[in-house]
C-alpha positions as CSV (number, residue, x, y, z in Angstrom):
1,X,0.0,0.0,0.0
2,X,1.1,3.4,-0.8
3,X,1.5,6.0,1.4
4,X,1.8,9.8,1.2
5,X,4.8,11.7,2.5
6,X,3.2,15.2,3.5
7,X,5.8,18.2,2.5
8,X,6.3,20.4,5.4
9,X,8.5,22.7,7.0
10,X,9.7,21.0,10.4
11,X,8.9,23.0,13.4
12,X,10.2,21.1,16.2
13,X,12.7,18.0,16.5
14,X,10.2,15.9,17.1
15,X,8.5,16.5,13.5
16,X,12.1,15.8,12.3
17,X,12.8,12.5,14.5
18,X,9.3,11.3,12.9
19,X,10.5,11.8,9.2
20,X,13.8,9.9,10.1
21,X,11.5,7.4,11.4
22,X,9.7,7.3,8.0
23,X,12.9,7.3,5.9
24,X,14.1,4.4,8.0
25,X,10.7,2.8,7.4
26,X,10.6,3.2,4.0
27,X,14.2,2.0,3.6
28,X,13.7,-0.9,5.6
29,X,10.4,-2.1,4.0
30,X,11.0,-1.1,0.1
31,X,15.2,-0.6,0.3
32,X,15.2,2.9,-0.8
33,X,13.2,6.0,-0.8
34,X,10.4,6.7,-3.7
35,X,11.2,10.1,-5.9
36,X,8.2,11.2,-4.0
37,X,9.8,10.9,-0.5
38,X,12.7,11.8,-1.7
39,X,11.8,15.3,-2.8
40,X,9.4,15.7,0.0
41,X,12.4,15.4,2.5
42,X,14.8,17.2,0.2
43,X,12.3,20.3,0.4
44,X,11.4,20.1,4.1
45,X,15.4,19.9,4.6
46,X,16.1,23.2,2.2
47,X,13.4,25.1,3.8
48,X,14.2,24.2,7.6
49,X,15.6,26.0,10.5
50,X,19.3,25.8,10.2
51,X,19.3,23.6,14.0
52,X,16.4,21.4,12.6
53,X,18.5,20.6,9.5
54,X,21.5,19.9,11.8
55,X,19.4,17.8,13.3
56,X,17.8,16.3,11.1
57,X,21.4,15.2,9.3
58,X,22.8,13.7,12.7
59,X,19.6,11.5,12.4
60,X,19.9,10.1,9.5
61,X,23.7,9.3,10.4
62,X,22.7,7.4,13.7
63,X,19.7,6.0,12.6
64,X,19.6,5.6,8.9
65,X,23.1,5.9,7.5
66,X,22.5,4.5,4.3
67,X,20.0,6.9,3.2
68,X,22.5,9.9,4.0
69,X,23.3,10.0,0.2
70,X,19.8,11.1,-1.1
71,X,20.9,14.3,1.3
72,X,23.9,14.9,0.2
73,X,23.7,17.4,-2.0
74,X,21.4,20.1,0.8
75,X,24.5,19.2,3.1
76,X,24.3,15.7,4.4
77,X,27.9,14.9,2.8
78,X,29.5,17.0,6.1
C-alpha cells in the first residue's frame, strides 16, 4: 500500500525524529526512498531552521546511515 509523504517545514525536532522514522521505514520495508519521498524530504530539509537541519542530518547518520546520500547534496555529505 502506498502511502503519502506530506511536505512540510519542520517545526520542532520531534517532526524531524518522525520523518527519520519514516525514511528508516521506508528504507527498511521497500530498500530505498520513492522520488516522491525523496523530494518531499529534500524540500522540508532546504526550507528548515538551520538547528532542525542539523538535526535532522545527525539523524539520519545514527539511525539511517544509508539513506545519508539522497541528502547529500542540501548538506548531508558533512
Amino acid at each position: 500500500m502506498a502511502r503519502t509523504i506530506s511536505v512540510l517545514k519542520w517545526e520542532s525536532k520531534t517532526e524531524v525524529e518522525n520523518a527519520v522514522h519514516d525514511i528508516k521505514a521506508e528504507m527498511d520495508r521497500e530498500g530505498g526512498l520513492s522520488k516522491e519521498t525523496e523530494r518531499a524530504m529534500q524540500h522540508s530539509l532546504m526550507v528548515a531552521d538551520p538547528d532542525l537541519t542539523e538535526h535532522f542530518l545527525k539523524q539520519v547518520r545514527e539511525h539511517v546511515p544509508d539513506a545519508l546520500h539522497y541528502f547529500e547534496e542540501h548538506g548531508g555529505g558533512a
